[in-house]
C-alpha positions in Angstrom: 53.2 147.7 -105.2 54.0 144.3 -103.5 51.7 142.9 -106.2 53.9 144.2 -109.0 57.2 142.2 -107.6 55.6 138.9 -107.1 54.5 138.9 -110.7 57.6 140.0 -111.7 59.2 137.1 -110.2 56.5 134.9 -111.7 57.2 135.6 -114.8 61.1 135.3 -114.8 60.2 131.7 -113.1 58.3 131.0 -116.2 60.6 132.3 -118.0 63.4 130.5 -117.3 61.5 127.0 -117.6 60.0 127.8 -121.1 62.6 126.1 -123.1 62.4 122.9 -120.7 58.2 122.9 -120.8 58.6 123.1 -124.8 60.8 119.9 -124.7 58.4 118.4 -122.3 55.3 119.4 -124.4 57.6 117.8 -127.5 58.2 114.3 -125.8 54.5 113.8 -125.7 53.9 114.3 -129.1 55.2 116.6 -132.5 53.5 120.4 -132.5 53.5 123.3 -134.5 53.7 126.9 -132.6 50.3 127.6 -132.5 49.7 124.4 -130.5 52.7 124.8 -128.4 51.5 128.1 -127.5 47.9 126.9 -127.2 48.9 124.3 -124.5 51.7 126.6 -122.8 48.5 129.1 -122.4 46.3 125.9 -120.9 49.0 125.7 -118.1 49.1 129.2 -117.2 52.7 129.4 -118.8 51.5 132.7 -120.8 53.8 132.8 -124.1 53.5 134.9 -126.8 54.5 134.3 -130.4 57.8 136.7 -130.1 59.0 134.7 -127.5 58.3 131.3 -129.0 59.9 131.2 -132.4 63.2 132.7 -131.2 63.8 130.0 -128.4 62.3 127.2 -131.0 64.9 128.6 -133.4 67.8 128.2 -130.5 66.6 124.5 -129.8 66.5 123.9 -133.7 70.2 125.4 -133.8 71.3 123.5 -130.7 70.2 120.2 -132.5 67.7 119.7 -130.2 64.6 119.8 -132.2 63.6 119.0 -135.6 60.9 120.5 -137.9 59.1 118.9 -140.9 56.3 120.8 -143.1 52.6 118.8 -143.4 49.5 120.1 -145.4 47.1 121.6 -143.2 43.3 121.1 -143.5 42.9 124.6 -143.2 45.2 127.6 -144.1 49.0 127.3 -145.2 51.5 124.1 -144.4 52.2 123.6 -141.1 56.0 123.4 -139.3 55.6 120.4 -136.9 58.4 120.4 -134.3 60.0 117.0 -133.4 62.3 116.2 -130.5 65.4 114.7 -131.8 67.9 112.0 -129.7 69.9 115.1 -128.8 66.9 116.3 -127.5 65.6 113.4 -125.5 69.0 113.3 -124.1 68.9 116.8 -122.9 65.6 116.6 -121.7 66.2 113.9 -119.5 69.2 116.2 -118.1 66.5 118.9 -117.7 64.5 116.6 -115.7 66.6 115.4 -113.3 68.3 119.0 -112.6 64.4 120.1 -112.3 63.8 117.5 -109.7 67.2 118.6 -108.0 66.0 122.2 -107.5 62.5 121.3 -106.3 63.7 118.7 -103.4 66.1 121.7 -103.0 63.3 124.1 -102.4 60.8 122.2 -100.5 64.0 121.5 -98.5 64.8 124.9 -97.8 60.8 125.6 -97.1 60.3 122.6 -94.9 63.3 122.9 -92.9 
């Protein structure tokens, strides 16, 4: 039972720092979904394709992100995702209130 509530709260956690991991993923370097999801996966951050293209659509709306299509060697064109100067801007914003709430925790926990 106990089990059930810890991943519960696991997965709102993760939930709640998706859109701030996809901008981080994007500062690195453009990605398509597939990739995004590929690397969220790598980091434990399980996604799933119905959760990805709504919140990529939000950023894309918010001006956050843009998309261009390339050729891909295999299969259909791809959508590449690019972080635009909105974006970066935000993202930085992201990062420091990210840093903010970790010293706040390891506060709270080490106190």
């Amino acid at each position: 039972m106990m089990d059930s509530n810890v991943d519960n709260v696991k997965a709102q956690m993760r939930k709640g720092v998706l859109e701030y991991c996809i901008l981080s993923i994007l500062r690195k370097n453009d990605a398509y979904a597939s990739s995004l999801i590929a690397e969220l996966k790598e980091a434990k951050m399980i996604v799933v394709e119905g959760t990805l293209y709504p919140l990529l659509t939000r950023q894309k709306n918010q001006g956050l992100l843009a998309y261009r299509w390339e050729e891909s060697p295999q299969g259909p064109p791809r959508k590449y995702y690019t972080l635009t100067q909105k974006g970066k801007e935000a993202l930085e914003d992201m990062d420091a209130a990210w840093q903010e709430v970790v010293d706040s925790v390891e506060y709270i926990k080490n106190k």
